[in-house]
C-alpha positions in Angstrom: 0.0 0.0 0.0 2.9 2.5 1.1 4.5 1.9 -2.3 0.7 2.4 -4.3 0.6 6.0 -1.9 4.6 7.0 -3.6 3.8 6.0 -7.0 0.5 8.3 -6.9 2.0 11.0 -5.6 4.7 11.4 -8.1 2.2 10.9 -10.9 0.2 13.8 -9.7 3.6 15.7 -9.8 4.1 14.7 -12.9 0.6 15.7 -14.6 0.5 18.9 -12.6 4.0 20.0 -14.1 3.4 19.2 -17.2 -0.2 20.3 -17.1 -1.0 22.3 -20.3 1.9 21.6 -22.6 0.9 20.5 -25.9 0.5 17.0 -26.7 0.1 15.7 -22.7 -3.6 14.1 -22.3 -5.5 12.5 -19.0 -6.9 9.0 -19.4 -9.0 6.7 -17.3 -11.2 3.7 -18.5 -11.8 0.0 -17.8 -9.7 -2.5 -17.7 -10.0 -6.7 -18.0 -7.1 -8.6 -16.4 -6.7 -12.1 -17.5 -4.4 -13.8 -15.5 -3.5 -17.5 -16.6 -1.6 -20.3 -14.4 0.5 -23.1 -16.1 0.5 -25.8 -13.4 2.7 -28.2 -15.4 -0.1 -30.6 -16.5 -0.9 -31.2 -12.8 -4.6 -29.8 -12.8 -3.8 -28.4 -16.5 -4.5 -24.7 -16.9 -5.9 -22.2 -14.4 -7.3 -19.2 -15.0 -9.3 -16.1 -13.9 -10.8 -13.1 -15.2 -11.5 -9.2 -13.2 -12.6 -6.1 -14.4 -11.2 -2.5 -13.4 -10.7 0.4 -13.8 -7.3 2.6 -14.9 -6.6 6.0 -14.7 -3.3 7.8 -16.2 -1.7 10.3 -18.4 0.3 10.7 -21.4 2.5 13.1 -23.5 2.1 12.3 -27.4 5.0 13.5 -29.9 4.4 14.1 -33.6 7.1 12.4 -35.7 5.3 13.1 -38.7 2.3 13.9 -40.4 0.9 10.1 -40.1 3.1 8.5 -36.9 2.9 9.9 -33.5 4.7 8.2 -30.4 2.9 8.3 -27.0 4.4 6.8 -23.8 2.5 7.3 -21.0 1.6 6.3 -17.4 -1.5 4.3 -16.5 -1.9 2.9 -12.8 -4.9 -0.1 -12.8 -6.8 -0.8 -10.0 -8.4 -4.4 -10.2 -9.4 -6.9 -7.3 -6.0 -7.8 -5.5 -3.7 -7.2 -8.3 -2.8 -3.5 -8.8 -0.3 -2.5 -11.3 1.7 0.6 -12.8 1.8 0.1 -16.8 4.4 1.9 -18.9 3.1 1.4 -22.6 5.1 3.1 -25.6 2.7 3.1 -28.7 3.5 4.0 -31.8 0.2 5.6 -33.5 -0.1 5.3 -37.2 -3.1 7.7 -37.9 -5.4 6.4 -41.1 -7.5 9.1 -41.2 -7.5 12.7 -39.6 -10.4 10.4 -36.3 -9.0 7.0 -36.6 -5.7 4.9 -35.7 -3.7 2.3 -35.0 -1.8 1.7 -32.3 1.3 -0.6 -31.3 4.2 -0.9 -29.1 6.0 -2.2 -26.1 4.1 -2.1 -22.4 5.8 -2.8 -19.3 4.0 -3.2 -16.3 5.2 -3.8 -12.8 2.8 -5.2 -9.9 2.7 -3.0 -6.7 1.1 -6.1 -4.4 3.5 -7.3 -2.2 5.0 -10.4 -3.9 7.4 -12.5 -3.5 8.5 -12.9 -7.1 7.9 -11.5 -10.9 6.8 -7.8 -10.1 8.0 -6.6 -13.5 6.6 -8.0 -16.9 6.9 -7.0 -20.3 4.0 -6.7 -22.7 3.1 -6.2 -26.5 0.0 -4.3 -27.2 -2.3 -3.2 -29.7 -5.1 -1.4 -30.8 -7.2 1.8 -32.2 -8.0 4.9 -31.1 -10.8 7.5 -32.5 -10.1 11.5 -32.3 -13.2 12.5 -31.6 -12.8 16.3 -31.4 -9.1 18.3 -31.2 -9.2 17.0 -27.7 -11.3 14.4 -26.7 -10.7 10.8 -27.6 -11.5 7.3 -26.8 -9.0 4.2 -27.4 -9.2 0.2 -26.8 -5.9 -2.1 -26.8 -5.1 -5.7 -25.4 -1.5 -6.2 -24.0 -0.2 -9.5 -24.6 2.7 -10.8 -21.7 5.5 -11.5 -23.5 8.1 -12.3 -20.0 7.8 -11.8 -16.7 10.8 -11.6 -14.4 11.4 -14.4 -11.4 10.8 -18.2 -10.8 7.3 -18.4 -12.2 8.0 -15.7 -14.6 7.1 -18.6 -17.3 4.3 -20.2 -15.3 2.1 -16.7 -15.4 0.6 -15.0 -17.8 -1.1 -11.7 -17.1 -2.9 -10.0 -20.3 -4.6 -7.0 -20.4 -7.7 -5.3 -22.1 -7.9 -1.5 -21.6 -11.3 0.6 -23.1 -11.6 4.0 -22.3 -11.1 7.7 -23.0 -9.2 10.9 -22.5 -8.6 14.5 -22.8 -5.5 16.0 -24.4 -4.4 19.7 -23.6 -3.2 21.3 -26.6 
């Protein structure tokens, strides 16, 4: 819990330092967390499924006319499992409203664990401009690794719906 108090702290440092610069934008949504078990055959797979909610912020840079890059900072708050993620997308835009997105996510689990805090997604998904600064977005993270012993035995995916605000 002490460590879930630090981490929002310095994001609300962050946002309100960075509040009104162009390209930052507020998000918050829900979020699905699949979590899946391999128990070596014993009782085959286990699984389980919660929803959530997340609630974050981002800074997008314009490489060029069609590709943006947005890393950003999303903290998800779901049954017994709350995490920090730290996706990187790359958004190709298609239209002026729609695009793609892709890119690296890395997440880290504030619970107190014993073993494989940090992971490493690969997500994907769309996003639709809806005005110059609202928008809404969906992507599923896919677990890649997961650091520690059952690093291999766990895999923890994640399906994010929601929308935002961006200061320009």
């Amino acid at each position: 819990m002490r460590k879930s108090f630090i981490l929002i702290v310095l994001f609300i440092g962050i946002v309100s330092t960075t509040y009104g610069q162009e390209g930052f934008a507020v998000r918050a949504g829900f979020n699905n967390v699949s979590i899946s078990v391999d128990t070596g055959g014993f009782f085959g797979d286990v699984s389980d499924s919660e929803l959530g909610f997340y609630v974050g912020g981002g800074y997008n840079f314009e490489v060029c006319e069609t590709f943006d890059i947005e890393p950003s900072l999303l903290f998800s708050f779901v049954d017994d499992l709350t995490s920090l993620y730290l996706p990187i997308m790359g958004k190709y835009r298609i239209t002026d409203q729609f695009n793609v997105q892709a890119g690296p996510q890395i997440n880290y689990l504030l619970e107190d664990l014993p073993d494989g805090e940090f992971g490493l997604d690969i997500a994907f998904g769309g996003g639709y401009q809806i005005d110059d600064n609202w928008f809404v977005e969906a992507r599923y993270g896919f677990q890649i690794s997961r650091a520690g012993d059952f690093g291999d035995a766990v895999d923890i995916n994640t399906l994010t719906v929601g929308a935002g605000y961006r200061f320009n």
